[in-house]
Each structure stands twice: as C-alpha cells, then as structure tokens.
N, C-alpha and C positions, 0 to 999 in steps of 0.2 A: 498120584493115581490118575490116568488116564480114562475119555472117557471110550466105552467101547461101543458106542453108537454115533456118527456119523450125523449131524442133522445140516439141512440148507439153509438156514437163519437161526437166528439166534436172537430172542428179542428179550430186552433188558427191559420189566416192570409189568407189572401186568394188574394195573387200573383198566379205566375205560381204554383208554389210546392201547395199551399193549395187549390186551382182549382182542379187540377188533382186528389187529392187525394181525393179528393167528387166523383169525376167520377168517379175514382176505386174503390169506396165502396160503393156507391149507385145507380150510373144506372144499363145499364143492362149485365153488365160483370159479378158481384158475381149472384149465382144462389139465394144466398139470398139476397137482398140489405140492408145495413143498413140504418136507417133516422139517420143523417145527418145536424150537424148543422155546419157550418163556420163562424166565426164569424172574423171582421174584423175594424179597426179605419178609415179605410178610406170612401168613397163615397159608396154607396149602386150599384148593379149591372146598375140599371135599369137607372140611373145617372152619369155613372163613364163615362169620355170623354177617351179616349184611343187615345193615340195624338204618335206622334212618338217618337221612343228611341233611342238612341247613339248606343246603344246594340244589338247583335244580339247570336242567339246559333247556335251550332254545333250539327244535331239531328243526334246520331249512327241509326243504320241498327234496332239494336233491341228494340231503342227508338221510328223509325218511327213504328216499327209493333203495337207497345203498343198503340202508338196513332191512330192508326187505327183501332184497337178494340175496343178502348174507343167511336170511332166518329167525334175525333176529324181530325185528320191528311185532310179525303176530302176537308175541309174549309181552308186548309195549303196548299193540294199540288200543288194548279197552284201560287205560292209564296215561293213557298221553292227552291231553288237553287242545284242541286245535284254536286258532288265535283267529274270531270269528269278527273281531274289529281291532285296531291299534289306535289311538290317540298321543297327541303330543303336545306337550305344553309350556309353555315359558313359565315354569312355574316359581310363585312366592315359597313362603315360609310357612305362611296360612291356608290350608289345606283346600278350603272352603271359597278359592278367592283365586283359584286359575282357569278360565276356559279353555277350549282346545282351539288350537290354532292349526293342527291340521289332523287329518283323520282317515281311516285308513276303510271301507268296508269289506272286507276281503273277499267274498263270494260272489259280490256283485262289482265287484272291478276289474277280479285276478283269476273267478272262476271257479279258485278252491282256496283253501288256506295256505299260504308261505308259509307256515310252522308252524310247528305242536309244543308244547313246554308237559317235559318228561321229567320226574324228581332222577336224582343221580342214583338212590339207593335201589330206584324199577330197571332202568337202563344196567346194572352192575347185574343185578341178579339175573334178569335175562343172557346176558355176555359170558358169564357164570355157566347158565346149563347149556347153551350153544356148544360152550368150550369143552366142555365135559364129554359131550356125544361124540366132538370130531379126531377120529382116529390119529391124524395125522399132528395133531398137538401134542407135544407132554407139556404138562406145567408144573416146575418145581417150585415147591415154595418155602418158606425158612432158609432161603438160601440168598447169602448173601455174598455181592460178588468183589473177591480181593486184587486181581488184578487181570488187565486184558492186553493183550497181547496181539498188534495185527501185520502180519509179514504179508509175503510178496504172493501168494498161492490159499491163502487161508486167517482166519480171523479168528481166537480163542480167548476163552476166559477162563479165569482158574478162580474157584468159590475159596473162601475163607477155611472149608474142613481137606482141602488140599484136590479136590476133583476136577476136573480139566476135559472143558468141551470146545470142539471144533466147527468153527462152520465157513464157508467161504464171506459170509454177510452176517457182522451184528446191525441190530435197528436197536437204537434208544429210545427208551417211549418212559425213562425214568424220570422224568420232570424237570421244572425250570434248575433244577440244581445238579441236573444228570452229570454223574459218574463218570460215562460213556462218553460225554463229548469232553469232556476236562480231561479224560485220557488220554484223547486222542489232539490233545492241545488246542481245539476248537476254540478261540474268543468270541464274545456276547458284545452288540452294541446294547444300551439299555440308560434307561431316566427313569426318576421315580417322579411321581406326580403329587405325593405331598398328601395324598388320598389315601381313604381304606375305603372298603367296600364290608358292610355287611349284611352275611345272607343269615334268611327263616326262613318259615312256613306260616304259613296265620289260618285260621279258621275266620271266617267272617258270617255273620247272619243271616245275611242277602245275597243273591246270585250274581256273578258276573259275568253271565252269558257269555262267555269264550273274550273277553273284553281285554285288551292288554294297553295298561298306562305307563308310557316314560315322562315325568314328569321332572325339566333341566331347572334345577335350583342354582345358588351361587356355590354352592359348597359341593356340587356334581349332581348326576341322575339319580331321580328315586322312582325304580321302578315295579311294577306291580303287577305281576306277570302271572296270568290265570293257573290253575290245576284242574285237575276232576273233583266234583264236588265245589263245597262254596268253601276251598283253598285256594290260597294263592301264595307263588315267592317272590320273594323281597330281594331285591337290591338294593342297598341304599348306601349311599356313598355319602361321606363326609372328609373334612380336612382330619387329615393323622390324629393331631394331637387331641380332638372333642373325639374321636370314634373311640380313642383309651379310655377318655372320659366316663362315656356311655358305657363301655362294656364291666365300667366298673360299680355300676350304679348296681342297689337291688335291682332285681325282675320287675318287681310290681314298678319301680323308677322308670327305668327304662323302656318298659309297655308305654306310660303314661308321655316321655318326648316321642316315640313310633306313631304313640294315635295319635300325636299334633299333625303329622306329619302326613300319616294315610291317611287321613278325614272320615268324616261318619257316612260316604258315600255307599256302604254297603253294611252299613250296621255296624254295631256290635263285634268288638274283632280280639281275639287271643291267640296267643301263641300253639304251633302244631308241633313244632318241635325245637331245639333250642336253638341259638344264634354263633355265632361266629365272623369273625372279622379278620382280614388280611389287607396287608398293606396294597396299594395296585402300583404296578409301575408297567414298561415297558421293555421287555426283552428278546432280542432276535441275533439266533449265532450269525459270523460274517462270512459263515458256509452252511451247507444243511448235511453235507458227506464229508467224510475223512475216506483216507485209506481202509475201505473195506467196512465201511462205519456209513448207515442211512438216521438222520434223527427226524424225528415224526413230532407231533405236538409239542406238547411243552419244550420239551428239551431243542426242539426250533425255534419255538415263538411263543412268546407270551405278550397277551397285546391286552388295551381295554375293554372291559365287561358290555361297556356304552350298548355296543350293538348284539350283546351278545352269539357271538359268532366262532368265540375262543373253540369250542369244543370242535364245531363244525368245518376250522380249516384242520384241525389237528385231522379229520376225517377227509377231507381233501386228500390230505398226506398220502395216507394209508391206501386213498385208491390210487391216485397216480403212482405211488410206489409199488402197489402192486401189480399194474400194468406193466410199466415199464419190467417188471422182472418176468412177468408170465411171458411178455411177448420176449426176453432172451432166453428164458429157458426153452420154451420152444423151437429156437432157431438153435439150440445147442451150443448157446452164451454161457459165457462166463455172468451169474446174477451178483456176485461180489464186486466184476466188474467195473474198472473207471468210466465204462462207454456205459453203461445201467445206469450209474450212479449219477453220472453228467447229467444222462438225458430227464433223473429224476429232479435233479437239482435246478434244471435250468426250467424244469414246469412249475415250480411251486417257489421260488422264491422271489419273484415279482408281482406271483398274487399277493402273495404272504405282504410283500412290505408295503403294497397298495392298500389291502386291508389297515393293515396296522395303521396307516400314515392318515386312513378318513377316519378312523375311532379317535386317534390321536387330533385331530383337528377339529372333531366335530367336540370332543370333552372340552379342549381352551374354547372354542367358540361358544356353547353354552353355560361352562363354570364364569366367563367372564361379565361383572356386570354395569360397566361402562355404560353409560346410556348411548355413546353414537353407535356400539356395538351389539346393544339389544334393541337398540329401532332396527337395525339392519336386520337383524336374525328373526324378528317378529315377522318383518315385511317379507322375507325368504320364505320361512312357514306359511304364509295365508297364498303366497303368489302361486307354493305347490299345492297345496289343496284347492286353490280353483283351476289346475291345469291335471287334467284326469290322462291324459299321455305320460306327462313328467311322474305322475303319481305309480302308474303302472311300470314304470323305466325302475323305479327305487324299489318297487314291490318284487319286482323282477333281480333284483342286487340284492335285496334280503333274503330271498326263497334261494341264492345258490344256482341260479339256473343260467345264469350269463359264460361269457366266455368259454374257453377248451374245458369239457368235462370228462373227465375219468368214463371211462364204458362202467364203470361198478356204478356209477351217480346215476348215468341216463337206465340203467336197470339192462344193459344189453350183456349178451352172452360174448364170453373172456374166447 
C-alpha cells in the first residue's frame, strides 16, 4: 500500500534529536517549512507517558538560543538550572580530600551562564507539546520501519504492516544503533573505553547555589551537576566490570559506595529517581550522508559524557542541517540533493571529530594516574585558573559559541 501523501523529509525516531529536528524544518523558523513526517516504534504522541529519567543534559549558551527560537526553551526555563559556578578537581577516592584546582565563576567572567542542566524527561515533554501544535509535522508512532529504499529522484520507507512513504530526504536521528544508516551501508569508526557511566538524580539537604563539580578520579569523572531545587545529576563513571558490580548491590549498598564518593558537602543526600548504567565508548560514522540519507546525533556520533556536549552537537546537527536545506529549497533545490547533503556534511563533521577527539583526550588524560602525568595535569589546572583570558577562551568552547554557527544557534531569522 502506498503512501497518498507526499512529505519533504522523513525522519527516522523521534526522541529528543528526532523532535527537534521536525521543529527545525517545519514550524515557523524555515521561511519555507517543509511537511514532515517522523516516524517512530514507540507510543504515539498523544499516548506516550513521559515518566522521569536517570538523565539529565547540559544545554550550551547557543543550544539555549536555538531552543528559543524553536519555542521551545519558555516550557524549559523555570526547570532548567543555570551553572552559576563550575569546579574542577584532580580528585581522590575520599570525597572530603580534593580541592579545586580550577574554577569557573560564570557571571563575573563570562557575563551570563554557558549552560543550564535540564532533566531529559522536561526537555521531552516540552518537544512533545511543540510537536503537537506544528501543523506541518505528522508523527506516527507504533510504527516500525521494515525496509528503505533510496533511488535516484526520491527516498522511501516501507513500515512492517506494508505502508510506503516517499520523500526526496530521510534524516536518522534513530540512535547509535540506527537502522538508517546500516541500510544505507554507512560504517562506524568506534573504541570502547572499558568505562560505564552511571546516571540519577539525588536530593540533598543543602543548596548548591547553581554550583556544578567535575571531579577526575582514576576510574573517570564524577560529576555533579546542579538541578532546580537542592537536586542534582549524577555522572559517575567507573571501569565496566565494578559499575556490574554496583548495579548489583541492594539500594541501600549502593547509596552507601555513591555517598563515599559525593561527600557530605551538601548534606544529607538520597535518591530522586532510580539509576542506570551504560557502557561508554566512542562512535562516529565515516560519512554523516548516504545517498538521500542526512544522520543527525547519535546515529553520527556518539562521543564521551566528559564534557557533556553529546546532546548539544547532536543539535548542532539539526541546525546546520536545517540551513543548509532551507537555503536550497528556497533557491528551488533539490533538498535530497548530493550538493545539500555535501554542503551539510562537510559543516559538521570536523566539528564533530574535533569534539570528540578533546573528550577523548581529556578522559586518558585524567583517568590516567602516573604520577609524571598528574604533576602535569595539576600544573595545567592551576596555570588556567590564574590566567582569566585562557579561562574565558574554554568558557567560550563550552557555551557553543566559537566557530561557523548555524543562524537557528545565533537566534537570526532563516
């Protein structure tokens, strides 16, 4: 069965990354909007419970403006947390027993905050009712996709119960494991790092004034990243096999290695919602386009949590890709186009491996704990923190605001 509607994209997944990327190509940001289809295996909008997450992001300076363009961000701002100081630490094991070696004060350095930390489950539901108002989206969902199909004039997918939709442009935004690009024969370069990451939420007693702690152990970062209220989320990295360990202990076990680990620096701390662990590794296709085929976040790049940045190139993506296709459909381009698809490919995947390749270097640099190799990295931390320019250069590389930006990020009209 064919489909008898026509749409200009066709986006595979519809998480954060594939939400957004409807918004940025079909409301009212492109001067043209395209229709819009998302398609997804999971619950339907209208249906889907949106319950809390272990998880939270870290939104840069020029992720928040994007989202504010879009419409979204208003439904975010009184729940998003802004990062009113950052610390960093060579830290032990013993919680109580690391000072900061460099420190960040964000308002009196940088003006305003580089970033807010937003739980994943406020960021969904706002994406959610944005999606729902914009005309130009359908969003199907329970629908699961059997095979795609991309020829020489157009790009289709045919779902599992036999229906078959066309468009000249699919975007993957299905995840590190994406469908869409294994279809399209796309190979992954990719290492694992031997690490898991696990995220919560905690309640603690005491306020952390907007205060946000990375503190580099031997075993990775544990970081401690503000909320609204006296919450905050957890990052805490461990080697593989102790993070099994842990996740196999009772609750009350498990609380009791965390507070070694967070220290009594804010009281009193219990769990806000439950935990979760994933393996981390490193993953980046060794193209970001196929034939008629744009992949967006994950299904581009999966990199380390370190700087938490993951979500925020995946939004890179979505604006430059939305550029680039607003400015050919206006010139009455082909947006399936190999000249669209070049011009998106060749914007975002030198940021992309640059990111990837300081997370990746900054992780061995602090997981490592050689002593000629932590006199160095101690001496690095104290030499930027008494150097208030160098401080500003990196404040400036976390907030997103450096290099070619998407017009969606500087907040200008498409």
């Amino acid at each position: 069965m064919s489909s008898q509607q026509p749409y200009d994209a066709i986006i595979i997944g519809g998480g954060l990354a594939g939400l957004t990327c409807g918004l940025a190509l079909s409301g009212d940001y492109l001067s043209i909007p395209l229709k819009t289809l998302i398609v997804d295996a999971g619950p339907d909008l209208g249906s889907r419970t949106v319950t809390a997450d272990a998880r939270g992001s870290a939104i840069t300076k020029s992720s928040c403006t994007m989202l504010q363009t879009l419409g979204v961000w208003p439904a975010v701002a009184d729940q998003a947390q802004a990062f009113e100081k950052i610390i960093v630490t060579d830290g032990k094991t013993e919680a109580g027993t690391r000072p900061a070696l460099l420190s960040f004060l964000e308002a009196g350095e940088t003006g305003s905050a580089s970033a807010w930390m937003v739980e994943n489950a406020t960021l969904l539901s706002a994406l959610i009712e944005q999606v729902q108002q914009t005309e130009q989206i359908t969003f199907m969902g329970d629908t699961a996709v059997d095979t795609f199909d991309f020829n020489a004039s157009s790009a289709s997918i045919t779902t599992k119960d036999g229906r078959t939709f066309t468009a000249p442009l699919i975007i993957a935004a299905d995840g590190r494991n994406s469908r869409a690009r294994q279809a399209a024969n796309i190979e992954t370069v990719q290492w694992d790092y031997d690490q898991s990451g696990i995220a919560m939420t905690v309640h603690h007693e005491l306020p952390h004034y907007g205060r946000a702690e990375e503190h580099f152990r031997k075993a990775g970062p544990f970081a401690i990243l503000p909320l609204t209220g006296n919450r905050s989320s957890i990052v805490w990295t461990e080697q593989t096999k102790y993070a099994e360990q842990l996740m196999q202990l009772p609750e009350a076990e498990f609380l009791d290695q965390f507070k070694q680990r967070f220290g009594t620096h804010l009281g009193d701390v219990r769990l806000a919602t439950g935990y979760a662990a994933w393996p981390l590794s490193v993953q980046i296709a060794k193209t970001f386009i196929g034939h008629r085929l744009a992949l967006i976040g994950d299904a581009a790049h999966v990199i380390h949590p370190i700087a938490g940045l993951g979500f925020n190139l995946g939004l890179r993506d979505i604006a430059a890709l939305s550029e680039c296709l607003g400015d050919h459909v206006r010139r009455g381009l082909d947006p399936g186009g190999q000249n669209c698809l070049m011009a998106y490919e060749a914007w975002r995947r030198a940021d992309t491996i640059m990111v990837a390749a300081a997370c990746d270097g900054l992780n061995r640099l602090f997981s490592n704990s050689a002593a000629p190799v932590a006199g160095l990295r101690q001496a690095g931390l104290k030499l930027v923190d008494r150097l208030p320019p160098l401080k500003a250069f990196f404040m400036d590389q976390a907030a997103g605001t450096t290099g070619r930006q998407p017009r969606l990020m500087r907040g200008e009209p498409d």
